[in-house]
PASEBA-1860 file (N, C-alpha, C; in nm, 3 decimals):
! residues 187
1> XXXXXXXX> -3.632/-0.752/-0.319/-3.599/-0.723/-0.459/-3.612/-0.573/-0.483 ~ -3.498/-0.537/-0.571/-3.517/-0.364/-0.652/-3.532/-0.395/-0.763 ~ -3.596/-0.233/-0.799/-3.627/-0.266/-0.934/-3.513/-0.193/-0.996 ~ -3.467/-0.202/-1.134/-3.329/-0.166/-1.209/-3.303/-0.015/-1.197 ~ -3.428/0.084/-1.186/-3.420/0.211/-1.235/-3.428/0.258/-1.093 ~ -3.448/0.182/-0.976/-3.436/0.248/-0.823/-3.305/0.265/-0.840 ~ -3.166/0.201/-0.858/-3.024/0.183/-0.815/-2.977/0.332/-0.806 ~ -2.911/0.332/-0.748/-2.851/0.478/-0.678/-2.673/0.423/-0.670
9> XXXXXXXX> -2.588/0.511/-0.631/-2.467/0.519/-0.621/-2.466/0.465/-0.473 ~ -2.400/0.345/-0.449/-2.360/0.256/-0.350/-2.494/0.191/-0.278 ~ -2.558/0.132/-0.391/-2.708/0.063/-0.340/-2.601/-0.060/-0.393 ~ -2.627/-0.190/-0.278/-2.568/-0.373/-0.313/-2.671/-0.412/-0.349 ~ -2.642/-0.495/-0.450/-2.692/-0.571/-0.491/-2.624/-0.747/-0.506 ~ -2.700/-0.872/-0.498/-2.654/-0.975/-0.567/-2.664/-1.035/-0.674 ~ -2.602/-1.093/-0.781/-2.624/-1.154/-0.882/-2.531/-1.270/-0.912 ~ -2.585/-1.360/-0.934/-2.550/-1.477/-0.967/-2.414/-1.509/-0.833
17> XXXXXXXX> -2.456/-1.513/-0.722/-2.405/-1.525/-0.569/-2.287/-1.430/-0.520 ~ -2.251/-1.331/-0.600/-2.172/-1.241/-0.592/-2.260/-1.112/-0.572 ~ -2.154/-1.006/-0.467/-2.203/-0.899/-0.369/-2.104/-0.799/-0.522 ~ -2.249/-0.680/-0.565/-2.186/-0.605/-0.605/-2.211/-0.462/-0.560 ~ -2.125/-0.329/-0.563/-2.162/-0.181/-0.507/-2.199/-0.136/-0.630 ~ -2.281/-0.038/-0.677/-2.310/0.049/-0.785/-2.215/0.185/-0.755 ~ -2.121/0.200/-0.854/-2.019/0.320/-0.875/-2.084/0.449/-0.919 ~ -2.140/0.382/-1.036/-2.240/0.484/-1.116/-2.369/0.447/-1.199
25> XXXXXXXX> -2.434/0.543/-1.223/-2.541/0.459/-1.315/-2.574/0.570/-1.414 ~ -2.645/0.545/-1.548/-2.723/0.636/-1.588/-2.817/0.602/-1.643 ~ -2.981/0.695/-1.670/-3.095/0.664/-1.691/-3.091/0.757/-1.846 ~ -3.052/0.632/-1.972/-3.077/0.628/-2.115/-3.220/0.592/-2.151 ~ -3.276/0.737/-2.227/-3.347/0.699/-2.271/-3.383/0.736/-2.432 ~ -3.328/0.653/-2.530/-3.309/0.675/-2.633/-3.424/0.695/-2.730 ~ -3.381/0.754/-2.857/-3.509/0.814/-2.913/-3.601/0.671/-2.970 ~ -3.520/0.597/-3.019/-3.605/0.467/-3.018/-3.622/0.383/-2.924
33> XXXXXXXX> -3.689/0.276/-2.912/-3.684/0.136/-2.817/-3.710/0.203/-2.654 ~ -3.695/0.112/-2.588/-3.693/0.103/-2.424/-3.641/0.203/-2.375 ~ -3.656/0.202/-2.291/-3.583/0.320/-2.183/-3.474/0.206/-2.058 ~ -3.405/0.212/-2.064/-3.276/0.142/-1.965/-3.178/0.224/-1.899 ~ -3.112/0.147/-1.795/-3.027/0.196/-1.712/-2.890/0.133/-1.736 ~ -2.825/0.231/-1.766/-2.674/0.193/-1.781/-2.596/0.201/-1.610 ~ -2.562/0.094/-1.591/-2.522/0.109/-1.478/-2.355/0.030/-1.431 ~ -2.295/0.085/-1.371/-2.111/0.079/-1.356/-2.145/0.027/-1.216
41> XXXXXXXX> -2.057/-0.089/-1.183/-2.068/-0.134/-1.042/-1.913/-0.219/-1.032 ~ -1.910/-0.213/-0.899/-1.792/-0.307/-0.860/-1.777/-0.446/-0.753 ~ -1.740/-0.511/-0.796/-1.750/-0.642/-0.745/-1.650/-0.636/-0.599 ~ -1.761/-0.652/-0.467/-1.665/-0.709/-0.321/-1.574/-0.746/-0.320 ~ -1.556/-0.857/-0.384/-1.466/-0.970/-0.339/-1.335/-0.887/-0.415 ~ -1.296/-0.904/-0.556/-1.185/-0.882/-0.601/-1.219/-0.741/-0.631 ~ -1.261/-0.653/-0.648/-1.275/-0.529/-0.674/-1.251/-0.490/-0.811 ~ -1.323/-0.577/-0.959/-1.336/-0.564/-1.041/-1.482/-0.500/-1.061
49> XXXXXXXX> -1.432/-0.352/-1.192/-1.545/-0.255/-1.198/-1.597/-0.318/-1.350 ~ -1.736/-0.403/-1.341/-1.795/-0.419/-1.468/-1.919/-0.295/-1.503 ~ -1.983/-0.293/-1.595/-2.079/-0.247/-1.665/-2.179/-0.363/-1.740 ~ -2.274/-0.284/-1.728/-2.368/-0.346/-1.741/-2.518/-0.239/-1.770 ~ -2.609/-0.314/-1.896/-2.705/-0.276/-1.931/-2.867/-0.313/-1.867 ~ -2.945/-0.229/-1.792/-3.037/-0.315/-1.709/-3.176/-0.248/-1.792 ~ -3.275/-0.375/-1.820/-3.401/-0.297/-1.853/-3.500/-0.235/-1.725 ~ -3.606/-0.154/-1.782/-3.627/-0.085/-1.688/-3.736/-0.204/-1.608
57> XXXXXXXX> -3.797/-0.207/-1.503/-3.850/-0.291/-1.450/-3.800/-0.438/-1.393 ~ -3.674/-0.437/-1.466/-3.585/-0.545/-1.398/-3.549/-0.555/-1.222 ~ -3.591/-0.716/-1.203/-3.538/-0.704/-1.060/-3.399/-0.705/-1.034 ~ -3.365/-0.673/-0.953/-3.247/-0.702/-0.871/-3.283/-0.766/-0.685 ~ -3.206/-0.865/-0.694/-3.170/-0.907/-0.528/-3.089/-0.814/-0.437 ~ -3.159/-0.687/-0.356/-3.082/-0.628/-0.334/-3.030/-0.662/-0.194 ~ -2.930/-0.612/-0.141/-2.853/-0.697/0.028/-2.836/-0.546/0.068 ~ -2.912/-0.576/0.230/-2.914/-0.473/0.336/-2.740/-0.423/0.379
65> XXXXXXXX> -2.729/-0.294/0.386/-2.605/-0.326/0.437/-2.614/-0.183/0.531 ~ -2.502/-0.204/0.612/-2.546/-0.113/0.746/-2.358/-0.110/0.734 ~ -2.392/0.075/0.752/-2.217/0.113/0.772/-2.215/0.166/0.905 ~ -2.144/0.141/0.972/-2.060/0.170/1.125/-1.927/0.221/1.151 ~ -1.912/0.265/1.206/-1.729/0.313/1.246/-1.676/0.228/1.308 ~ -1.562/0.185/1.271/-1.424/0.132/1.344/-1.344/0.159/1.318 ~ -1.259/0.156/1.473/-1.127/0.196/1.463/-1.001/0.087/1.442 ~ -0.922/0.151/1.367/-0.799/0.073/1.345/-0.704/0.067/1.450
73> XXXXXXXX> -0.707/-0.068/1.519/-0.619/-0.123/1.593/-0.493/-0.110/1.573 ~ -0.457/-0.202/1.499/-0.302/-0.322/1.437/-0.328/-0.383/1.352 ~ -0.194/-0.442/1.267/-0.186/-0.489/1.177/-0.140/-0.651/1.263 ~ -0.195/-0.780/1.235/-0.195/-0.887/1.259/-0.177/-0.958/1.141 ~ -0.017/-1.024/1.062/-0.045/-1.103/0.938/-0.078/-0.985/0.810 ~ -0.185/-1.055/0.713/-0.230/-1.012/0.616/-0.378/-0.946/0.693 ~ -0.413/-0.953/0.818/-0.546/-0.894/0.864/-0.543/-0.774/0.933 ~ -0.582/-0.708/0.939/-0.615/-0.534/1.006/-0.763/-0.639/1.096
81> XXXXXXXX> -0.655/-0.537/1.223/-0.790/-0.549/1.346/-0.863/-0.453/1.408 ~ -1.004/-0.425/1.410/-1.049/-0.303/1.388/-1.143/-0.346/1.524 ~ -1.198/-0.259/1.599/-1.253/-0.252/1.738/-1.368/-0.146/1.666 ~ -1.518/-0.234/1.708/-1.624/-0.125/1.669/-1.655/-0.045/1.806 ~ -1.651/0.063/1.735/-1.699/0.210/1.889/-1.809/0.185/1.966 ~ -1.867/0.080/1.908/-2.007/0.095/1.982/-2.034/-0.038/2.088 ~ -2.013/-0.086/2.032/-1.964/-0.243/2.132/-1.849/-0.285/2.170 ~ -1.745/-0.256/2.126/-1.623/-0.251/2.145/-1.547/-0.386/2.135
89> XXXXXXXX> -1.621/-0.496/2.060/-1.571/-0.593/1.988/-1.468/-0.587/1.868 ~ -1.358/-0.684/1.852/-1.248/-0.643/1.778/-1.260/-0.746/1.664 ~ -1.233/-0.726/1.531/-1.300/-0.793/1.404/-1.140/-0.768/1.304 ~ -1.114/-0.909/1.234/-0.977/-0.869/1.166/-1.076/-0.842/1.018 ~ -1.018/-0.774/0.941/-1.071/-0.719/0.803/-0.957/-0.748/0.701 ~ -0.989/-0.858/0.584/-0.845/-0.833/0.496/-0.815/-0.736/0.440 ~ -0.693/-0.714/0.398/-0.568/-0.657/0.318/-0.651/-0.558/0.231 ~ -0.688/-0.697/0.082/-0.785/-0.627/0.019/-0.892/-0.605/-0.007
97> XXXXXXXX> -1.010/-0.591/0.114/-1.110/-0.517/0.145/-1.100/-0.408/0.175 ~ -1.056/-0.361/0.243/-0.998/-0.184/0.262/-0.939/-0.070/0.140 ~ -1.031/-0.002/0.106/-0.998/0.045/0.025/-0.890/0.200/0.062 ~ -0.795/0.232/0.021/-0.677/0.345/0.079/-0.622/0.265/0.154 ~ -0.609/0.130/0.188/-0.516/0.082/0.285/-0.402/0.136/0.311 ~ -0.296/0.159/0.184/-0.201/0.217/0.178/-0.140/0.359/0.291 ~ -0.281/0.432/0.326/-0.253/0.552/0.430/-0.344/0.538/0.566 ~ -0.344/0.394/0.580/-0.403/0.367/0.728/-0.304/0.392/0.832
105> XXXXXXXX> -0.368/0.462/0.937/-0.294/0.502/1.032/-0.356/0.442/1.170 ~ -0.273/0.395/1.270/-0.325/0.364/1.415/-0.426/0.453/1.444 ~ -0.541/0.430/1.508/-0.655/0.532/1.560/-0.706/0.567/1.490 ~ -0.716/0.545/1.337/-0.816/0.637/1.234/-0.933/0.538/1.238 ~ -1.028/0.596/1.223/-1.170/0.532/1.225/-1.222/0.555/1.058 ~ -1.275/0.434/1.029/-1.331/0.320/0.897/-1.422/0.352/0.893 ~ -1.483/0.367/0.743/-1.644/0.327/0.774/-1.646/0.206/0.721 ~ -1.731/0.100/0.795/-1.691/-0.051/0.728/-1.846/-0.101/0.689
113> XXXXXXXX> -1.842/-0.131/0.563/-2.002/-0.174/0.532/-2.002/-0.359/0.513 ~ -2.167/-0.362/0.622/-2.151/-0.513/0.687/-2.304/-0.565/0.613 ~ -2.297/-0.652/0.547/-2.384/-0.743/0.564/-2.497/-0.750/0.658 ~ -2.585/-0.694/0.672/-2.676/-0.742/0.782/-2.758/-0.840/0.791 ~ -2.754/-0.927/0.722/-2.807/-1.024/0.692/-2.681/-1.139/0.771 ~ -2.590/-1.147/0.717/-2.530/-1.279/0.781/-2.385/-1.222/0.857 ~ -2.397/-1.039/0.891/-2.322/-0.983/0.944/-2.149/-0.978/0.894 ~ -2.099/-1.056/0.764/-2.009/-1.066/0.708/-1.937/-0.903/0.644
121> XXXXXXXX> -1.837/-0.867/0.667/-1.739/-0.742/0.601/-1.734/-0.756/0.508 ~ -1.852/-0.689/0.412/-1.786/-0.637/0.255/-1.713/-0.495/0.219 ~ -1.636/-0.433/0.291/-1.551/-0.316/0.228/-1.514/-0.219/0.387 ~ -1.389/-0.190/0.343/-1.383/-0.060/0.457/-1.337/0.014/0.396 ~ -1.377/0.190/0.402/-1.364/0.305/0.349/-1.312/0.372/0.449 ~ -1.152/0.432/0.404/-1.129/0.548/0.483/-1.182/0.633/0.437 ~ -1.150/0.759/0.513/-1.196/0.879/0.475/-1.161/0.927/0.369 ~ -1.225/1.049/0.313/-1.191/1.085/0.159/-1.061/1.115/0.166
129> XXXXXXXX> -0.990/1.237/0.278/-0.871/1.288/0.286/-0.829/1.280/0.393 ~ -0.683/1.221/0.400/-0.661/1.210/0.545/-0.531/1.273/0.606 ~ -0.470/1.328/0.650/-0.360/1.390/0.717/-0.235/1.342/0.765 ~ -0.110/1.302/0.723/-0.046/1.259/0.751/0.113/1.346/0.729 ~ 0.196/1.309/0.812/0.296/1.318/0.821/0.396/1.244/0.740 ~ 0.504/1.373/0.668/0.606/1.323/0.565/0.725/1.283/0.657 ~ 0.779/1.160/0.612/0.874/1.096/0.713/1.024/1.114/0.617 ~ 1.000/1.122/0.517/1.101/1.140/0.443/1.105/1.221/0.249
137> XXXXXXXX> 1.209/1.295/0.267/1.195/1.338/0.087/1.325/1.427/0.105 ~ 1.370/1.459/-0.061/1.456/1.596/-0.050/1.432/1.712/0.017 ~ 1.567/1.791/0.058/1.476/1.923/0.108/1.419/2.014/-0.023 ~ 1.326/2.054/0.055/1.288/2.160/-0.056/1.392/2.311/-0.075 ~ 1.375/2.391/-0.164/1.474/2.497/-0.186/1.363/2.617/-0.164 ~ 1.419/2.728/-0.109/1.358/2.818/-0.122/1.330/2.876/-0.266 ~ 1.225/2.900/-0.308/1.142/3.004/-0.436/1.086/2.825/-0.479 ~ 1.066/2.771/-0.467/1.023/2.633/-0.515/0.866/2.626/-0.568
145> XXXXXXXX> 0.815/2.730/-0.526/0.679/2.747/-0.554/0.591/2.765/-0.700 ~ 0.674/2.785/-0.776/0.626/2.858/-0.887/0.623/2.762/-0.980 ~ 0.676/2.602/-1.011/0.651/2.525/-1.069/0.545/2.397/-1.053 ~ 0.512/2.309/-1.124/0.442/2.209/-1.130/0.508/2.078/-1.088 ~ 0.613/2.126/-1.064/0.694/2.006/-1.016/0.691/1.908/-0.865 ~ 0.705/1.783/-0.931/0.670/1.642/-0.821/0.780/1.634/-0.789 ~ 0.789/1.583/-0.632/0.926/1.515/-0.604/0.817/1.368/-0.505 ~ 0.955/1.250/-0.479/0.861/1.146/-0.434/0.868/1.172/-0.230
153> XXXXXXXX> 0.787/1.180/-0.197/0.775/1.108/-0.042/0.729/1.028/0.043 ~ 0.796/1.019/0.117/0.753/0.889/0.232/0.700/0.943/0.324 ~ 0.535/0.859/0.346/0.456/0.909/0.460/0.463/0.809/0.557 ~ 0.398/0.893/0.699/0.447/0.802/0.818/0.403/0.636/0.813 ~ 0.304/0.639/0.707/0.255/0.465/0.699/0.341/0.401/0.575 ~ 0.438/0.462/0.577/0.497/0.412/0.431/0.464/0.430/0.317 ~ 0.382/0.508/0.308/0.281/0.457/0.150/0.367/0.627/0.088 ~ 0.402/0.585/-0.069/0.480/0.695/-0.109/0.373/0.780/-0.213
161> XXXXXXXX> 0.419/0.917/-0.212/0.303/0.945/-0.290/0.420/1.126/-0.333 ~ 0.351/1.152/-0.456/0.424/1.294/-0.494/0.380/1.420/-0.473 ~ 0.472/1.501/-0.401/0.430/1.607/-0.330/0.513/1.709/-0.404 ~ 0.468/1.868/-0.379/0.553/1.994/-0.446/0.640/2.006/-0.391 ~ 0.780/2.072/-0.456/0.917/2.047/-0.406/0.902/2.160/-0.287 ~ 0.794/2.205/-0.239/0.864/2.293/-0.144/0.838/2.203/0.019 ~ 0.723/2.097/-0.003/0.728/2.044/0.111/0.861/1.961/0.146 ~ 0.896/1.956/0.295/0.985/1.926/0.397/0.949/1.778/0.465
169> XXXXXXXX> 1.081/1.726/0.537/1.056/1.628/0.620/0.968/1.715/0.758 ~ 0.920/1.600/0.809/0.858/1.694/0.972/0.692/1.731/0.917 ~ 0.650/1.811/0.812/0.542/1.881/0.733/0.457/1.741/0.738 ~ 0.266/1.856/0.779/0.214/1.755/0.751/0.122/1.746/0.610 ~ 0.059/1.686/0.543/0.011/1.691/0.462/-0.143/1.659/0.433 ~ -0.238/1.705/0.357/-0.375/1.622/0.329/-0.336/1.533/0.234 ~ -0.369/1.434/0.170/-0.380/1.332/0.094/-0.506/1.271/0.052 ~ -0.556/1.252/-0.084/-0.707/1.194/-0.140/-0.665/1.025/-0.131
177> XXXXXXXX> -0.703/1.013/-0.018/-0.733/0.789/-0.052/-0.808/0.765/-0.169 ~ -0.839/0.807/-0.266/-0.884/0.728/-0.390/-0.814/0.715/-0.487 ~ -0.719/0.856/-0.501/-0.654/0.769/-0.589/-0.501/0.832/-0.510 ~ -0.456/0.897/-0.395/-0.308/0.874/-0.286/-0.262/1.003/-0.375 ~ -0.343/1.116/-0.420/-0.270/1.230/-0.476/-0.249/1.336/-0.356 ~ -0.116/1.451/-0.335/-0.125/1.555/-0.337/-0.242/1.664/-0.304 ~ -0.306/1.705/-0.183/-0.414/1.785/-0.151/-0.350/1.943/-0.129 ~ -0.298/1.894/0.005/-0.227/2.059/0.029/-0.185/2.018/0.185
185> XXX> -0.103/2.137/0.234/0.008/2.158/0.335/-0.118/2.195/0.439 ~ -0.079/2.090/0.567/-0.187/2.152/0.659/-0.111/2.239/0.750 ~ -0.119/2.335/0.766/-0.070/2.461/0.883/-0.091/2.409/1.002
END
């Protein structure tokens, strides 16, 4: 058990048989009454972000979880098959557990957070920014630089996302997996 005012940003917890992550929290302590923790979390399974008010001294059931690297295999069906580096056992992960799925690439390595308790996959995290290659878009024009302007492209995993008109087919790019924006031109 934790107590309400330990929770930190990505401490699990269970409640009422559901696995949740803490997004955010904050420690309110208002000029009247109690002192409590406002705390933002998101649910495993479907990846709904609730809120929620915790008093201070409140337990929580908290669940061990242990993150590891794996690498991305193949796509099998609706399952991604991922090979851990360290044992080199191969594990399918669904669709929507993976969070950035959209810019998974062959060979990129996951961090995948497991259950250690009954060893079950609750989430895989790519990396914050990841590098990929534009497979398709308009050409860009020379002097293109000087505006704010989006055009759409296609990256090598398919996943489309809006880039400045001066980037090219061939060009590679950084990209943020949280929310698939625009970083910058990698040289």
């Amino acid at each position: 058990m934790i107590n309400a005012q330990d929770v930190k940003n990505g401490t699990c917890f269970r409640e009422n048989g559901r696995l949740y992550f803490v997004i955010e929290f904050l420690h309110v302590k208002p000029g009247k009454g109690n002192t409590f923790m406002r705390v933002k979390y998101k649910d495993v399974v479907d990846g709904r972000v609730l809120e929620k008010r915790f008093n201070i001294g409140e337990k929580l059931e908290d669940v061990r979880v242990e993150r590891r690297p794996f690498q991305y295999l193949y796509q099998e069906g609706e399952d991604y098959i991922f090979m851990n580096n360290e044992t080199f056992e191969q594990i399918p992960i669904a669709h929507d557990l993976i969070n950035g799925v959209d810019f998974l690439k062959e060979g990129m390595t996951v961090d995948v957070a497991i259950d250690s308790s009954t060893d079950t996959v609750l989430m895989a995290d790519l990396p914050t920014k990841v590098e990929l290659m534009v497979q398709y878009t308009e050409p860009g024009l020379k002097g293109d630089t000087a505006t704010n302007t989006l055009k759409p492209a296609t990256l090598e995993t398919g996943a489309e996302v809006r880039v400045p008109l001066f980037i090219n087919e061939g060009e590679i790019i950084r990209i943020d997996t949280r929310d698939g924006s625009y970083c910058e031109r990698v040289k």
